[in-house]
C-alpha positions, 0 to 999 in steps of 0.5 A: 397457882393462882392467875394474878389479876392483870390491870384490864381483868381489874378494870371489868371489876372496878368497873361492875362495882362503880355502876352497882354504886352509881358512877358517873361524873364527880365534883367539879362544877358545871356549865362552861367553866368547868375543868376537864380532866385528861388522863394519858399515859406515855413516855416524856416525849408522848406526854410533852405532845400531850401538853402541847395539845392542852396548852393550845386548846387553853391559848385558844379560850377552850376552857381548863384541861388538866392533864392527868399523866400516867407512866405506863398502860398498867397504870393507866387503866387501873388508875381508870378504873379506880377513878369509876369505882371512886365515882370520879373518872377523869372526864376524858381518857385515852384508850387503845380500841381493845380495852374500851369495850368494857366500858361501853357494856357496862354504860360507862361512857358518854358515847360520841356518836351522836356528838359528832352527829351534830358537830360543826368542828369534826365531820365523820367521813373525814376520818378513816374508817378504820379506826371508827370501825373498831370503836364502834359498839352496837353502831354507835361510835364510842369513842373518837379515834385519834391514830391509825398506826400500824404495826411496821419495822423500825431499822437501822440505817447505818447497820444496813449500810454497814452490813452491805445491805440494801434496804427494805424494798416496798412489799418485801417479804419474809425471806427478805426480812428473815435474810436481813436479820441473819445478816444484821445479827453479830453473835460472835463479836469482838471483846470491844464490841457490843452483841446486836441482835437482827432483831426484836418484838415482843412476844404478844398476840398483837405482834403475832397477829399479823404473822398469821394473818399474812399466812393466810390465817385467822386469829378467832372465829368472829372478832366482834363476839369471839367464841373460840381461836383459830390459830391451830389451822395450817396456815395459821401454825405458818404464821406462828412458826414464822413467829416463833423461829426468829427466837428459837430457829437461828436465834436472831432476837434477844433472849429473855434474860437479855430482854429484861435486863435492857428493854428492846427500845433501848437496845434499838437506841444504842444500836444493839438491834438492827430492827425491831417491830413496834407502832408509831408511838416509838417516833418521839422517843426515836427522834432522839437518837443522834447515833445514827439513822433510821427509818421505817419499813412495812411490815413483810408479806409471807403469802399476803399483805397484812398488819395490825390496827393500833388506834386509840381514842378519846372517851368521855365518862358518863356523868356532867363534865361530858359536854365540856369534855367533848368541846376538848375532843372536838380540839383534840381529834380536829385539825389542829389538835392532831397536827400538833400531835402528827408533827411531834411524831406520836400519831398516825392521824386519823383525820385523812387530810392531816395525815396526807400533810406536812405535818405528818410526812414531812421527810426532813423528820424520821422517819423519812418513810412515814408514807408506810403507814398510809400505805399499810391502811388497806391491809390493816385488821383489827383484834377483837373488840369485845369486853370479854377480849382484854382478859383473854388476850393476857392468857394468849400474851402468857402463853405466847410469851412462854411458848416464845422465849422457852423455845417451844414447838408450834404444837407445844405453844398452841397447847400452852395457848389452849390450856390458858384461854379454854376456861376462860373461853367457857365462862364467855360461852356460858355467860351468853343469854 
């Protein structure tokens, strides 16, 4: 059967054929007065902190921003791409560091290095590293980063209390985690209530990561040019059984029949799971709940501390609009801009002194623990940044999916994983010069 084409392997071609077109920006104007379209995808409460940002800059004499807004990340990036490939990008889009590098190959971006060089809004040294590492291509940043999330775990305050519980300790570890889960996890329950699970993530290397890399493990052999995978070492198999058990050991988390018929998010929002893995970009949803309390707990330690890097950042499309793009970026990832996006709970800024403020670790907001995310900043790593990455990592995200909700062994899944990113592996190897 046939692979389908997933949205980021549609990006590298919409992309080839703009620049065999000639992309670059459209109509539109020009000079100061030109309006600068921002494409963002996100849920309504995302998008709502988007539209505050916009209004500001606009309040503020900034010039006109329309905001593009795009349900899902699908759609987003295709909407991305088709927007190239028309020769008429949105000026500004927001993109997650693993599906940027394609751009930049290909020539498509305005880069903001030399920007941000010579601002006198924005100052390189203010920002974590972290992120401005992984938009970084050939060293010349890209992108300007705007979060430095991580991965962590969302739980259900009440459930713990409930359950007699304590809460998660700072550094706790994976027994721990898995011991909470066990507890947390209602199978038999009474016809009048509702089966929770102790847990739920969704099957994905992003999410595994990190297990394995807490074990002691490695994900590929160089995250800038990645040639093979390295999951198959002892302790990366460690890791991966870590991951894998949580579905086919004791069955602490969902199936995926029950995963399809409600999503992990909303079965945290009615109080169906006691916790469940995700980034910070589930705060504004979160702070809907009024059922119960919450908070946020680091991601728990197998042999060392480790989490994944979640960043996104704002990149400028090559083409005339791009000095009127940049002054919204300058807003946008400046004080302002990202204080308003910290206090509606959607970013871990990347700007340190915002970060390190009120506005992002204000305790009368949940989570009352945000301080978890600056803490986890020294262990995070990144996946790879590469254009050849994004279609790989949806082999490895099939196959992790497959191995993870069938029930495989480790070897079984790691064969899966295998059959699916071998060929692709020999096209990257055999395209190198």
């Amino acid at each position: 059967m046939a692979r389908p084409v997933t949205a980021r392997a549609f990006v590298a071609a919409a992309l080839t054929a703009a620049l065999l077109a000639g992309c670059g920006g459209g109509d539109g104007g020009s000079g100061d007065d030109r309006s600068v379209r921002f494409q963002v995808f996100g849920d309504a409460e995302e998008l709502a902190a988007y539209r505050e940002v916009v209004a500001a800059y606009e309040r503020g004499g900034g010039g006109d921003v329309q905001l593009v807004e795009v349900p899902d990340r699908d759609a987003h990036l295709q909407k991305i791409a088709t927007g190239f490939a028309a020769g008429r990008p949105p000026e500004v889009f927001l993109v997650n560091y693993r599906n940027f590098a394609g751009y930049a190959v290909r020539g498509a971006l305005d880069p903001v290095g030399p920007r941000l060089t010579r601002s006198k809004v924005l100052r390189r040294k203010a920002f974590y590293s972290k992120p401005v590492e992984a938009f970084t291509v050939d060293d010349t940043l890209q992108c300007m980063p705007q979060n430095v999330s991580s991965l962590v775990v969302y739980y259900n305050r009440d459930l713990f209390k409930e359950v007699g519980l304590d809460e998660p300790r700072r550094g706790w570890t994976y027994a721990e985690f898995v011991a909470a889960a066990r507890r947390l996890t209602d199978r038999d329950p009474p016809a009048t209530a509702i089966a929770r699970y102790g847990v739920g993530l969704d099957p994905s290397i992003v999410r595994l990561a990190p297990f394995i890399w807490s074990a002691g493990g490695d994900i590929v052999d160089d995250p800038d040019d990645p040639t093979k995978l390295t999951i198959s070492t002892p302790r990366g198999r460690e890791g991966l059984f870590a991951f894998l058990d949580l579905q086919g050991g004791e069955r602490l988390a969902p199936i995926e029949r029950e995963v399809e018929a409600k999503g992990l998010e909303e079965r945290f929002l009615d109080g169906e799971l006691g916790m469940f893995l995700s980034s910070r970009r589930e705060v504004p949803l979160f702070r809907t709940i009024e059922d119960f309390d919450w908070d946020v707990a680091s991601f728990p330690r197998l042999r060392e501390r480790a989490s994944v890097l979640h960043s996104d950042a704002y990149c400028l499309a090559k083409g005339d609009g791009a000095d009127a793009a940049w002054r919204f970026v300058e807003f946008a990832a400046g004080p302002e801009g990202q204080r308003l996006l910290a206090r509606s709970g959607r970013i871990v800024p990347s700007l340190r002194s915002v970060a390190r403020s009120k506005d992002f670790l204000d305790p009368s907001k949940p989570p009352r623990s945000s301080q978890v995310f600056l803490d986890a900043i020294p262990t995070i790593r990144r996946l790879p940044v590469a254009s050849t990455w994004p279609e790989l990592e949806d082999a490895i995200d099939l196959a992790i999916k497959r191995g993870y909700f069938t029930e495989l062994t480790v070897e079984e899944t790691l064969e899966r994983i295998d059959k699916e990113t071998a060929p692709l592996l020999k096209r990257a190897r055999d395209a190198r010069p």
